[in-house]
Backbone as numpy.savetxt, mean C-alpha at the origin, in Angstrom:
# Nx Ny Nz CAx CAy CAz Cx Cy Cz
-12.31 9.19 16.87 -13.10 9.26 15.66 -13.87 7.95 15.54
-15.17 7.78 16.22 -15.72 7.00 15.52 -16.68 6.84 14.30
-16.71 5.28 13.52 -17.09 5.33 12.56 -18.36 4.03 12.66
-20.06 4.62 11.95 -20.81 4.05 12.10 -21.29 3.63 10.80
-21.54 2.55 10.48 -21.78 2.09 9.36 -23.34 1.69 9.32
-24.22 2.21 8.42 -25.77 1.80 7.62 -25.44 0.62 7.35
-26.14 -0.08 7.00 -26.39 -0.82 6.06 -26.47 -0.74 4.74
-25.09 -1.14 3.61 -25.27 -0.50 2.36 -24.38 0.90 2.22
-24.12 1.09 2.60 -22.86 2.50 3.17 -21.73 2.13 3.94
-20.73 2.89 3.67 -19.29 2.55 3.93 -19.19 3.92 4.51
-17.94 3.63 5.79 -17.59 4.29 6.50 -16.69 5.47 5.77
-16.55 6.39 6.57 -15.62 7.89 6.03 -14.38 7.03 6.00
-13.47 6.05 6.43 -12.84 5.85 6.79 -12.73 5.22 5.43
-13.24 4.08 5.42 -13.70 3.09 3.72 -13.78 4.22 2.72
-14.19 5.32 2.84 -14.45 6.07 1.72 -13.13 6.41 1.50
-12.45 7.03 2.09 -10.98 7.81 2.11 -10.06 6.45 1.51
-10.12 5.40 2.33 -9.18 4.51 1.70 -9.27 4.33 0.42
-10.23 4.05 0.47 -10.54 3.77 -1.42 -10.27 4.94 -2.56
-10.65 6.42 -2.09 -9.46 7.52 -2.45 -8.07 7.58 -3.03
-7.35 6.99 -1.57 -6.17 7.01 -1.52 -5.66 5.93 -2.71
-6.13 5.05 -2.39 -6.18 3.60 -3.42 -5.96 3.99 -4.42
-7.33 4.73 -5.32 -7.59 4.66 -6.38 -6.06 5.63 -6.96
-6.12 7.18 -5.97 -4.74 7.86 -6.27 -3.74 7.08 -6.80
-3.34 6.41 -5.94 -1.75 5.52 -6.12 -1.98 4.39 -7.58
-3.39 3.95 -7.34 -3.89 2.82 -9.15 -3.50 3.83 -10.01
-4.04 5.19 -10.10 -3.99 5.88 -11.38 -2.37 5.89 -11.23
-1.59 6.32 -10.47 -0.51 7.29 -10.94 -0.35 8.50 -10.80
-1.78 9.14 -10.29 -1.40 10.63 -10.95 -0.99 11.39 -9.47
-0.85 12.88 -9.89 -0.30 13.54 -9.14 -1.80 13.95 -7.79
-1.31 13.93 -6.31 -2.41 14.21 -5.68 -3.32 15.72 -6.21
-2.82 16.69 -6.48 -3.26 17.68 -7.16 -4.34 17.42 -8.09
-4.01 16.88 -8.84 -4.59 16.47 -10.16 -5.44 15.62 -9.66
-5.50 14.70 -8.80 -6.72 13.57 -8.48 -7.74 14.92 -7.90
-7.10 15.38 -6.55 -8.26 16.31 -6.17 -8.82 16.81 -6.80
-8.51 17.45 -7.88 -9.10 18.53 -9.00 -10.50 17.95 -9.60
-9.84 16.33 -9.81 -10.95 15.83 -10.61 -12.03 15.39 -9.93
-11.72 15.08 -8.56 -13.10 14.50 -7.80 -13.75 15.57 -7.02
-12.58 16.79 -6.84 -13.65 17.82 -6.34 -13.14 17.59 -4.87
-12.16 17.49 -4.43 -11.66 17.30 -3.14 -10.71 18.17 -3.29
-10.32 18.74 -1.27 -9.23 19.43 -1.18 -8.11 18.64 -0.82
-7.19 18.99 -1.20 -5.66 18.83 -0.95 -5.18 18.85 0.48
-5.76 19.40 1.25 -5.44 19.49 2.22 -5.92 18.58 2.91
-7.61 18.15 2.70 -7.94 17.20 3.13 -7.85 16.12 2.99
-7.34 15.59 1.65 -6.86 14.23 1.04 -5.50 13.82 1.99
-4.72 14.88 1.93 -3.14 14.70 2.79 -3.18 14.33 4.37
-4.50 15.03 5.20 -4.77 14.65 6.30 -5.45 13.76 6.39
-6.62 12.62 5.56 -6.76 11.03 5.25 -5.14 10.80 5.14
-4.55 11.14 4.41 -3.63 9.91 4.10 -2.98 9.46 5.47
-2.18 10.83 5.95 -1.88 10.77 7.48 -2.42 10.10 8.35
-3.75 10.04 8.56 -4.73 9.48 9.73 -4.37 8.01 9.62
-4.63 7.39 7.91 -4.87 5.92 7.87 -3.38 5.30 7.93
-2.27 6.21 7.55 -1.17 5.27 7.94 -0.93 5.68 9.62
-1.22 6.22 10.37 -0.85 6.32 11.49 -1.99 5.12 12.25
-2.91 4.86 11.29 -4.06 3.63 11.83 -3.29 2.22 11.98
-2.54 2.40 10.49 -1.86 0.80 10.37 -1.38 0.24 11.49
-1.03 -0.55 11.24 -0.31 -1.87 12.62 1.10 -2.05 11.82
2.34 -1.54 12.18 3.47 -1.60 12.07 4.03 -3.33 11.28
4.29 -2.66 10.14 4.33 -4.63 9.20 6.06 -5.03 9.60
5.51 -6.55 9.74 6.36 -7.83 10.13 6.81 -8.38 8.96
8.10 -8.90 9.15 8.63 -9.74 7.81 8.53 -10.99 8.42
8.55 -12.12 8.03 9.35 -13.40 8.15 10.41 -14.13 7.02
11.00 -14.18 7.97 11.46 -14.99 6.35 11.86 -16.28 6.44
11.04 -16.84 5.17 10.51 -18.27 5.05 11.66 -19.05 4.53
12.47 -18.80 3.71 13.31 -20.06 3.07 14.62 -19.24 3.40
15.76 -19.91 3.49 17.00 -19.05 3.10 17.83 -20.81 2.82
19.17 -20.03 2.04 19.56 -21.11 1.78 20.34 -20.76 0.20
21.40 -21.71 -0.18 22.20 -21.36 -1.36 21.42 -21.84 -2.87
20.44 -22.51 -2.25 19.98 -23.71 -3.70 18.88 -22.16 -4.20
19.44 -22.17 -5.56 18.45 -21.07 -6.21 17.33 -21.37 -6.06
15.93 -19.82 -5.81 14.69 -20.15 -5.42 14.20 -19.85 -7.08
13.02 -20.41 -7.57 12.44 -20.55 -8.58 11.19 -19.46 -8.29
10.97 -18.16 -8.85 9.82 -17.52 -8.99 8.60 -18.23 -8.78
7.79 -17.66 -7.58 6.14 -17.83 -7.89 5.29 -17.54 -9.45
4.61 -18.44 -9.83 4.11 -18.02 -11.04 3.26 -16.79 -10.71
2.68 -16.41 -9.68 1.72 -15.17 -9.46 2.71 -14.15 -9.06
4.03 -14.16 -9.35 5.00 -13.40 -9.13 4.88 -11.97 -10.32
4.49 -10.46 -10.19 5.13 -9.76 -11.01 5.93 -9.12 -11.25
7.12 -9.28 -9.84 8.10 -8.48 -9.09 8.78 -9.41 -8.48
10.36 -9.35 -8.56 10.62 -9.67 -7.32 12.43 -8.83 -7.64
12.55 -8.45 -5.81 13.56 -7.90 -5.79 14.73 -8.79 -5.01
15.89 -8.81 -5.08 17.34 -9.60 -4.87 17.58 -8.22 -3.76
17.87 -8.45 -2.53 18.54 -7.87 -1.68 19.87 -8.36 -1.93
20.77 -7.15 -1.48 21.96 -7.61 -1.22 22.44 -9.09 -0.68
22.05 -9.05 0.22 22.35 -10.49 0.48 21.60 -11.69 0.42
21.36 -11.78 -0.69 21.23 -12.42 -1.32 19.58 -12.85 -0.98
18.92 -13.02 -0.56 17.65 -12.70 -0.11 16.83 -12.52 -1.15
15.17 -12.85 -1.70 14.45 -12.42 -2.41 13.20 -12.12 -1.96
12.39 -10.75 -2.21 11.37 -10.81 -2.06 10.03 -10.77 -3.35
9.51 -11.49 -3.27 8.24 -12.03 -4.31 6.95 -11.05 -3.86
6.96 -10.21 -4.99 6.16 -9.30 -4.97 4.80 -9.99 -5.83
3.35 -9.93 -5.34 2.34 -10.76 -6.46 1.88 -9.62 -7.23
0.87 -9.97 -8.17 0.01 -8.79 -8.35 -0.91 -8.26 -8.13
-1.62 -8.68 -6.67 -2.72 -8.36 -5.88 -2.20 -7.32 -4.68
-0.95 -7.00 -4.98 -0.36 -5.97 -3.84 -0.34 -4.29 -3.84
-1.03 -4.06 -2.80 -1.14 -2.48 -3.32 -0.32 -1.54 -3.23
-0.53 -0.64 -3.77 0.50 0.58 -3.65 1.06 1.17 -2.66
-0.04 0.86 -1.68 0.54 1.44 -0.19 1.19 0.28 0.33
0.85 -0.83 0.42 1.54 -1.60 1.02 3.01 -1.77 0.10
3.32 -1.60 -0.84 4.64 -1.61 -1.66 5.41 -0.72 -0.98
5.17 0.00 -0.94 5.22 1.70 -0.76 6.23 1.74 0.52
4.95 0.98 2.02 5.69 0.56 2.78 6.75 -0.50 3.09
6.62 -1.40 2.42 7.92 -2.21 2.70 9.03 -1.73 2.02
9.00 -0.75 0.88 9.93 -0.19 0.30 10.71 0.68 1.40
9.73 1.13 2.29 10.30 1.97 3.37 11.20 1.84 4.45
10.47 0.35 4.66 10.99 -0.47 6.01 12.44 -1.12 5.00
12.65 -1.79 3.92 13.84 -2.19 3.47 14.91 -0.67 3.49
14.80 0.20 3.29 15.65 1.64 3.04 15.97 1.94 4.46
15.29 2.09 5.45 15.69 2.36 6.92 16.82 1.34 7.46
């Protein structure tokens, strides 16, 4: 699938992401987004498929460990305590899909 970009125009690819995006910003149910923009369901579900099978498989590092309590990032609006003891600092520039996925990769 290639994708050719004008000048001033965004790719099918850019278009769909920003779709998907906006889906997961609102909240709402995929049904209900399609309805309103006039898209099929079927086709929204096969974007979604395509662009996570695009991604590049995400890496952790982990930066500090250690017993001395860590102090929240102020651009922090999340952060979760793993079991062992571990934290991850969620900001608020993070998107839904990417949440989404590390939620995935921590559960496996």
């Amino acid at each position: 699938m290639a994708e050719s970009k004008d000048k001033g125009t965004i790719s099918k690819v850019e278009q769909w992401q920003e779709r998907i995006a906006e889906q997961e910003r609102r909240g709402i149910s995929v049904r209900q987004f399609c309805k309103e923009q006039g898209l099929g369901e079927h086709c929204f579900y096969d974007w979604r498929r395509r662009l996570r099978e695009r991604q590049q498989p995400m890496q952790f590092a982990l930066l500090q460990t250690g017993a001395a309590p860590l102090e929240p990032a102020r651009e922090t609006n999340l952060e979760l305590v793993l079991r062992s003891g571990e934290r991850l600092r969620i900001g608020s520039g993070v998107s839904a899909a990417t949440l989404r996925t590390v939620l995935e990769v921590l559960r496996a």
